[in-house]
MITI-279715 format. One record per residue: residue number from 1; residue in one letter; x, y, z of N, C-alpha, C in turn. Coordinates in nm, 3 decimals. Atoms other than C-alpha are relative to their C-alpha. Example, Ala and Ser with C-alpha at 12.3 -4.5 7.8 and 13.67 -1.06 7.14 Angstrom:
MITI-279715
{1 A {0.089 -0.119 0.000} {1.230 -0.450 0.780} {0.090 0.120 0.000}}
{2 S {-0.082 -0.119 -0.006} {1.367 -0.106 0.714} {-0.077 0.109 0.073}}
This chain:
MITI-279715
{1 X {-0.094 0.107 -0.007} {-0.234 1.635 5.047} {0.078 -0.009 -0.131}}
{2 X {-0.038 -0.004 0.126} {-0.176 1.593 4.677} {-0.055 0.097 -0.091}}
{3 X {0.038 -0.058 0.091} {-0.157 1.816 4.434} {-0.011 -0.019 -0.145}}
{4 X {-0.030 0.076 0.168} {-0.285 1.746 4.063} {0.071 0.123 -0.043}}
{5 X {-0.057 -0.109 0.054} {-0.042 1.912 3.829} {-0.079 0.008 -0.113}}
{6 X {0.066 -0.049 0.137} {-0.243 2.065 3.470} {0.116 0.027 -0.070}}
{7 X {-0.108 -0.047 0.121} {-0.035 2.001 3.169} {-0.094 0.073 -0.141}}
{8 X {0.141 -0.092 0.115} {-0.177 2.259 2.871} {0.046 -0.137 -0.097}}
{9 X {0.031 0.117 0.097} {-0.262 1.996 2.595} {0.112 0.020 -0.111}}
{10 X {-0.107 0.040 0.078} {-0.018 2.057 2.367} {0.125 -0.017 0.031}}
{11 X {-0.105 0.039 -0.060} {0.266 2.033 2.586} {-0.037 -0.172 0.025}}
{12 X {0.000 0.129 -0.021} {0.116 1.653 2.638} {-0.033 -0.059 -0.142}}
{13 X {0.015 0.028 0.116} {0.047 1.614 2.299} {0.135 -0.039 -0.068}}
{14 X {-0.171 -0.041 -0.021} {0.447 1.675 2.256} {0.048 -0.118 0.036}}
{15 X {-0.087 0.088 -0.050} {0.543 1.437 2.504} {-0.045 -0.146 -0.022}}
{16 X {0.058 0.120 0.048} {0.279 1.164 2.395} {0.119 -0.057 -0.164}}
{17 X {-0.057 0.043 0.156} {0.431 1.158 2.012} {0.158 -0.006 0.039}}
{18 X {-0.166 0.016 -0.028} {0.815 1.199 2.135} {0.009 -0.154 0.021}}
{19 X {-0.033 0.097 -0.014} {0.724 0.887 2.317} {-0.042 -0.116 -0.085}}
{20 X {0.044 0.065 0.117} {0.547 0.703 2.026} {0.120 -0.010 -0.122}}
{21 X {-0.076 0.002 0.098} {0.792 0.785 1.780} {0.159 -0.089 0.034}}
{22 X {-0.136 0.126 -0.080} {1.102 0.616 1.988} {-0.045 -0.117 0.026}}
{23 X {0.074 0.122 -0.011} {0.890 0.318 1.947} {-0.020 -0.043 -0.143}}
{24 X {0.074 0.006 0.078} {0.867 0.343 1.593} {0.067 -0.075 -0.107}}
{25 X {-0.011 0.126 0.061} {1.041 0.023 1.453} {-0.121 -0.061 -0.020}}
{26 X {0.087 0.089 0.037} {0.732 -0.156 1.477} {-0.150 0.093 -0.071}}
{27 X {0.071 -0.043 0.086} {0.553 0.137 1.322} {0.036 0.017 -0.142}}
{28 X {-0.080 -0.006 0.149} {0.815 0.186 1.058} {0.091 -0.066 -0.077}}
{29 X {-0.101 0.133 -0.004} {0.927 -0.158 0.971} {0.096 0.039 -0.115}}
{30 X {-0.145 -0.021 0.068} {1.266 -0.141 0.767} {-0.045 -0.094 -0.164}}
{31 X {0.035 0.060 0.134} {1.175 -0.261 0.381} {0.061 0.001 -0.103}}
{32 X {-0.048 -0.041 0.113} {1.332 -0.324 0.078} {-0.025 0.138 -0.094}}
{33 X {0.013 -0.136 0.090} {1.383 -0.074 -0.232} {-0.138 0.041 -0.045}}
{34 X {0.103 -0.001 0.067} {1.064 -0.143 -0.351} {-0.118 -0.030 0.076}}
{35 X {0.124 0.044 -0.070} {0.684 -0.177 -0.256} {-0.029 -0.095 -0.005}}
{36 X {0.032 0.196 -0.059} {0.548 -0.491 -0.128} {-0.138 0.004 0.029}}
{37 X {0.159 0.047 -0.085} {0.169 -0.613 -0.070} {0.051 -0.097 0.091}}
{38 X {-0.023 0.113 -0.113} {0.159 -0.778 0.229} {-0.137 -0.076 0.026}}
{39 X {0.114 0.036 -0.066} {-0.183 -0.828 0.290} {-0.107 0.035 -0.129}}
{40 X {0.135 -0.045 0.106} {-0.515 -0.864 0.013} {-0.130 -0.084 0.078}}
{41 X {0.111 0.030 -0.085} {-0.841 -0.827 0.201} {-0.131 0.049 -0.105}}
{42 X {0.059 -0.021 0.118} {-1.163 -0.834 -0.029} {-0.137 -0.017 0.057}}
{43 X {0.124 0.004 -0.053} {-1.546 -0.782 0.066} {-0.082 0.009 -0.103}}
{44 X {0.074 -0.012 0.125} {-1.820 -0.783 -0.188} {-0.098 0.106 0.034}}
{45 X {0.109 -0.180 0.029} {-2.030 -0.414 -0.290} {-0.113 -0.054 -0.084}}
{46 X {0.101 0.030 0.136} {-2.330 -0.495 -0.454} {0.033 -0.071 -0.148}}
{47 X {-0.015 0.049 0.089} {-2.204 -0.771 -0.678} {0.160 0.011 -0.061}}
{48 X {-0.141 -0.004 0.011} {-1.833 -0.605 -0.726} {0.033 -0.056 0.103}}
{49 X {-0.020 0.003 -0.150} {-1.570 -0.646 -0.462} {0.087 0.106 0.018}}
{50 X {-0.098 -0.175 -0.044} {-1.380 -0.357 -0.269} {0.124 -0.098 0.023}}
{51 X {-0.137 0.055 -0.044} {-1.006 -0.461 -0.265} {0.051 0.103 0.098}}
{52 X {-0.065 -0.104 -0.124} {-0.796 -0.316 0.084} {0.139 -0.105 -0.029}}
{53 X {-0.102 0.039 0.015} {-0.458 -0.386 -0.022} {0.082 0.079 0.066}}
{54 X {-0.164 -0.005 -0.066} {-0.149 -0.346 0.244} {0.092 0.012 -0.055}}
{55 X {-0.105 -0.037 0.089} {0.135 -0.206 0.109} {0.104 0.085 0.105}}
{56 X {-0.039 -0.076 -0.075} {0.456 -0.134 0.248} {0.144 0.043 -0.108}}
{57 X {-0.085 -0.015 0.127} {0.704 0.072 0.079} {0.172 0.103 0.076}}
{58 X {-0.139 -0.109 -0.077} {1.052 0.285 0.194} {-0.043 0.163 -0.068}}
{59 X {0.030 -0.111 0.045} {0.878 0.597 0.117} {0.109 0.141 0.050}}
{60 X {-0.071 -0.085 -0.025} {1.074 0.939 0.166} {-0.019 0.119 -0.064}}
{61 X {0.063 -0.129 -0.018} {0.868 1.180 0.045} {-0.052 -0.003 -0.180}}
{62 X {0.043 -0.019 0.160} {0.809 1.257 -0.395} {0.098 -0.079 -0.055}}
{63 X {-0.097 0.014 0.039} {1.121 1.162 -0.459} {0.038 -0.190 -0.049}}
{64 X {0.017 0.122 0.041} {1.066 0.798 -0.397} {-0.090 -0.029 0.068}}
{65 X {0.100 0.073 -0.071} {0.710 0.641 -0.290} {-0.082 -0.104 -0.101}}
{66 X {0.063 0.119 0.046} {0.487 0.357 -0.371} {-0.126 0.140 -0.094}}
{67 X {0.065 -0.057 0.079} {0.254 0.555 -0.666} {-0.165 -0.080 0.000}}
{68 X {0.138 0.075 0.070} {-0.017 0.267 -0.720} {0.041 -0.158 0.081}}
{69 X {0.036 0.198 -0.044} {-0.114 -0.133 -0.676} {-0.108 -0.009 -0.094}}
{70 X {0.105 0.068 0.161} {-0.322 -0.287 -0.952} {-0.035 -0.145 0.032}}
{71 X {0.055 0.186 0.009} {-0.472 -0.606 -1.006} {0.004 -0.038 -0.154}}
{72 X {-0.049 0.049 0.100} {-0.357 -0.793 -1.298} {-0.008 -0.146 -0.008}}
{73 X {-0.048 0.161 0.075} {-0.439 -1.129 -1.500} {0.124 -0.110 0.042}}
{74 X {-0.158 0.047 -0.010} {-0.209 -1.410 -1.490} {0.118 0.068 -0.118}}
{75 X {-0.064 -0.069 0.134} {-0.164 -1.317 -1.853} {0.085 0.141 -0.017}}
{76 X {-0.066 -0.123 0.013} {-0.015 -0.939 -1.778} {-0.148 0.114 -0.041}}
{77 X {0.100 -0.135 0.059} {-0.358 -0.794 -1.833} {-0.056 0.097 0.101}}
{78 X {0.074 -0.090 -0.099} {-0.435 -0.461 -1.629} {-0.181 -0.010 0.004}}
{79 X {0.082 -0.037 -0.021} {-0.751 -0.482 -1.468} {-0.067 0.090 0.067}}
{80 X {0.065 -0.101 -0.071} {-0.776 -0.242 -1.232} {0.154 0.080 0.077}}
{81 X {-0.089 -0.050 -0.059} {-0.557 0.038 -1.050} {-0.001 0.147 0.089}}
{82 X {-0.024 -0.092 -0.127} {-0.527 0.251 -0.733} {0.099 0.067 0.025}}
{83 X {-0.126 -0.148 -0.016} {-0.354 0.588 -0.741} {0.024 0.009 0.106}}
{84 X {-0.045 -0.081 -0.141} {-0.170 0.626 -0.390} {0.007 0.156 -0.063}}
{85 X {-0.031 -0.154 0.054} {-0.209 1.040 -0.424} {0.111 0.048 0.089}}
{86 X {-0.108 -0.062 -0.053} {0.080 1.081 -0.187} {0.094 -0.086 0.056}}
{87 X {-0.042 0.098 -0.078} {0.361 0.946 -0.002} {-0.011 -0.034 0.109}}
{88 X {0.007 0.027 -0.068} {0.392 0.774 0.282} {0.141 0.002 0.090}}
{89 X {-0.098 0.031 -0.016} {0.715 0.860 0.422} {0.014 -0.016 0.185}}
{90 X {0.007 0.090 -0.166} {0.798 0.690 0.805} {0.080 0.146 0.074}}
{91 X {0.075 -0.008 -0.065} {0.790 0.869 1.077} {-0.154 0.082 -0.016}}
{92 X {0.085 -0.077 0.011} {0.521 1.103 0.948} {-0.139 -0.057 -0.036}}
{93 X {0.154 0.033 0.037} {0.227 0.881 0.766} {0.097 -0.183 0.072}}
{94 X {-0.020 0.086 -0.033} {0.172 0.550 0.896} {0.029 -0.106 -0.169}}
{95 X {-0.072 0.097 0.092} {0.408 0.239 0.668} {-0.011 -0.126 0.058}}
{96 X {0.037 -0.012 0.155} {0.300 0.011 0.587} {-0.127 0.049 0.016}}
{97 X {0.142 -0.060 -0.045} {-0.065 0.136 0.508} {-0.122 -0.083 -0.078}}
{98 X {0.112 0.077 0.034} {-0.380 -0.006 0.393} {-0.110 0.085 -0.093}}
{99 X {0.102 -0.094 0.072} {-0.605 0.194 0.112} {-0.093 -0.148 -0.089}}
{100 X {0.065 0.052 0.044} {-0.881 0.048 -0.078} {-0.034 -0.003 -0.152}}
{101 X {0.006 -0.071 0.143} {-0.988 0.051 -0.437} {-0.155 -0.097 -0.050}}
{102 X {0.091 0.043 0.081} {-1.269 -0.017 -0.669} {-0.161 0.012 0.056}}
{103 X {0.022 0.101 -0.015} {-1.544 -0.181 -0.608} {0.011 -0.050 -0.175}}
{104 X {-0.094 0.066 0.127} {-1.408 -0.414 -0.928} {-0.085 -0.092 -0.040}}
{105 X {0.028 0.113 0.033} {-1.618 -0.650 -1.101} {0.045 -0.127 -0.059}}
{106 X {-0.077 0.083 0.053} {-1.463 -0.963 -1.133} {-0.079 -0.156 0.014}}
{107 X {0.039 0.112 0.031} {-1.572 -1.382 -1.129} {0.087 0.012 0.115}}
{108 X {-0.079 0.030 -0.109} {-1.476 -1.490 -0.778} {0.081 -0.123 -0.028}}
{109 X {-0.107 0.055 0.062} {-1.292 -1.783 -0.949} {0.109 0.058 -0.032}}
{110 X {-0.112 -0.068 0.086} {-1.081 -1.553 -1.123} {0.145 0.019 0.033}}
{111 X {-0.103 0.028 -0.061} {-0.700 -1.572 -1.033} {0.021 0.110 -0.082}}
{112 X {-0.099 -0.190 0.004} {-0.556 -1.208 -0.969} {0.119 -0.043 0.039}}
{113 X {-0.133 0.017 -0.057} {-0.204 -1.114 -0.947} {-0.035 0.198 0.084}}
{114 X {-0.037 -0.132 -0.074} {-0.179 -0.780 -0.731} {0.151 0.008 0.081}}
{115 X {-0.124 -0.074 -0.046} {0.116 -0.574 -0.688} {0.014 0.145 0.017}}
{116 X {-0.018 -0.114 -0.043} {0.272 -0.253 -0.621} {0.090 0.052 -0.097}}
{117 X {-0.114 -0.094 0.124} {0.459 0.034 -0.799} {0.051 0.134 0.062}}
{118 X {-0.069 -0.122 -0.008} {0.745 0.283 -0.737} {0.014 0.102 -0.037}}
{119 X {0.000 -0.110 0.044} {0.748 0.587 -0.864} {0.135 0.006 -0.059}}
{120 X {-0.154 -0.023 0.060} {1.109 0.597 -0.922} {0.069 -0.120 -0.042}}
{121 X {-0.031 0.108 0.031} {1.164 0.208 -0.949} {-0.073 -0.084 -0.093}}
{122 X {0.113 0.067 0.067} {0.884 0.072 -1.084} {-0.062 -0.130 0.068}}
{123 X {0.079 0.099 -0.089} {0.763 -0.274 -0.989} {0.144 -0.088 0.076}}
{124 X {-0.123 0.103 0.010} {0.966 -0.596 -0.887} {0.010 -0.027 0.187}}
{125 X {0.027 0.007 -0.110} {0.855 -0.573 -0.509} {-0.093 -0.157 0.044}}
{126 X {0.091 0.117 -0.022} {0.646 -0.892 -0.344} {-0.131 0.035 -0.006}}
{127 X {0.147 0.004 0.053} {0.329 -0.944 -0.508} {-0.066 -0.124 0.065}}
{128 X {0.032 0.130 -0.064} {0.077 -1.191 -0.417} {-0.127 -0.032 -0.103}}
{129 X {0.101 0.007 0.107} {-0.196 -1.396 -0.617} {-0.100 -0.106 0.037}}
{130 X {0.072 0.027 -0.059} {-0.514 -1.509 -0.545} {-0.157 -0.015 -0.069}}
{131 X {0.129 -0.068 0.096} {-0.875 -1.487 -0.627} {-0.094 0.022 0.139}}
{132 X {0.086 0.018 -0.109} {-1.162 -1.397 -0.404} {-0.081 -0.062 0.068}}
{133 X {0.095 0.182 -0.108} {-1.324 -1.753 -0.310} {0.083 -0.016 0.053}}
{134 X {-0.094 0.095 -0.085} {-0.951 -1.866 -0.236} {0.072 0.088 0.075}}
{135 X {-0.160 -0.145 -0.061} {-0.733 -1.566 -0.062} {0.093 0.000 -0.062}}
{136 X {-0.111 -0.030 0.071} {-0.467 -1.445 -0.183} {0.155 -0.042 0.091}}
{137 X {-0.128 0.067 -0.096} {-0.090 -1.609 -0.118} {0.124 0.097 -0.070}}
{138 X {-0.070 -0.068 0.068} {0.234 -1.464 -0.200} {0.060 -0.074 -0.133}}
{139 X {-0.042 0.093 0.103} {0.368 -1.519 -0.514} {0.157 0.048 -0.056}}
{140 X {-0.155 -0.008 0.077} {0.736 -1.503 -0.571} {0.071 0.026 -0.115}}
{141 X {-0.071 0.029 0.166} {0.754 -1.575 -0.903} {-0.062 0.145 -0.062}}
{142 X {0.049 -0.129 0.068} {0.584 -1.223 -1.021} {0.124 0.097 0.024}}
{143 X {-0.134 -0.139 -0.018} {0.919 -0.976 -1.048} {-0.013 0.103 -0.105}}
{144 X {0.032 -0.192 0.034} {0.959 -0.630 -1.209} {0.011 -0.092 -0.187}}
{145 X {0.039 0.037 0.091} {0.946 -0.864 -1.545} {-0.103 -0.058 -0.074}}
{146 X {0.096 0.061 0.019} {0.626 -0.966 -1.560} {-0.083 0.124 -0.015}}
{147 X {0.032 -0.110 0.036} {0.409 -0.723 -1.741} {0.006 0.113 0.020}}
{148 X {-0.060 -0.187 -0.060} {0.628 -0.413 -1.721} {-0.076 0.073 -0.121}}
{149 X {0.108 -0.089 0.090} {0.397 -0.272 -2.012} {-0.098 0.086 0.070}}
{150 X {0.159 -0.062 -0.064} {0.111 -0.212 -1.824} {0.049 0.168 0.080}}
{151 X {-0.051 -0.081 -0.055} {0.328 0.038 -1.652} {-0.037 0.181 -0.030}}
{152 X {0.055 -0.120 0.049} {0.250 0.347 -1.900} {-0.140 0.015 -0.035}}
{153 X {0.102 -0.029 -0.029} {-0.091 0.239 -1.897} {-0.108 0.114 0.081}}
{154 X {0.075 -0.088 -0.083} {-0.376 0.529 -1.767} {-0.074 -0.146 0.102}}
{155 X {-0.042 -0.137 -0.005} {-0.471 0.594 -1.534} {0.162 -0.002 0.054}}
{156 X {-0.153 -0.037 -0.055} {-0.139 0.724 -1.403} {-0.021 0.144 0.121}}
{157 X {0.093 -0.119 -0.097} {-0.109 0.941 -1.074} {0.043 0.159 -0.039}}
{158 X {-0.021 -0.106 0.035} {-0.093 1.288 -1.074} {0.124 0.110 0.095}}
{159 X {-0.151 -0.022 -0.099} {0.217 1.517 -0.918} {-0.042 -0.031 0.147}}
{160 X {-0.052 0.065 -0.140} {0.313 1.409 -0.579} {-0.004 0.128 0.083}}
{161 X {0.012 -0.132 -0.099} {0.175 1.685 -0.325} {0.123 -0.008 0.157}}
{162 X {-0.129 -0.006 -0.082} {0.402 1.550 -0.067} {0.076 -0.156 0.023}}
């Protein structure tokens, strides 16, 4: 009566991603020049905590991507910092993305600022600030003038494989 047709797997593999990718505004939301945290999610490791900071950036390959995200004092003081080792450029890696860092010992009182960094821009993207009893909110007032020192601080990442 009916016949099943057999597609070889990579011919459906093909037509799966064709149709994923014509969908891929809401994978590859449209973002300013610069990287942005959107999201700071924080669990505690044996006494540290692991930060999973969201980050979305207009990546496009070496040339321009989000490099890092740090956690920083109110004061401008680096405390900690997460080498992105590559980019993330849209349609190919998923934007924005979510990596982790540390586990960081800090005073769950402690009021972090976390942000992001360009490779070719530097900072000045939406940061957000927080501590880990209270969550973290955005914070507006942190722009690419607020401890641009820390910037040549180690570590620093290493060339940009892609």
């Amino acid at each position: 009566m009916f016949r099943r047709i057999l597609i070889p797997v990579w011919i459906g593999i093909i037509l799966l991603s064709g149709m994923f990718l014509m969908g891929q505004e809401s994978w590859c939301p449209q973002t300013g020049p610069l990287a942005d945290v959107l999201n700071v999610f924080v669990t505690e490791e044996d006494g540290a905590y692991l930060f999973k900071v969201r980050v979305s950036s207009p990546d496009v390959g070496c040339s321009q991507y989000a490099d890092w995200w740090e956690l920083l004092t109110p004061e401008g003081e680096l405390l900690f910092r997460h080498i992105l080792l590559h980019s993330h450029p849209c349609p190919l890696s998923p934007n924005p993305f979510t990596r982790p860092g540390g586990p960081y010992p800090v005073d769950p009182q402690q009021t972090i600022i976390v942000r992001a960094h360009m490779n070719n821009l530097g900072y000045g993207g939406a940061a957000m600030r927080g501590s880990v009893a209270s969550g973290f909110e955005p914070a507006p007032d942190i722009t690419a003038e607020f401890a641009p020192e820390v910037e040549t601080l180690d570590p620093q990442p290493p060339l940009c494989p892609f």
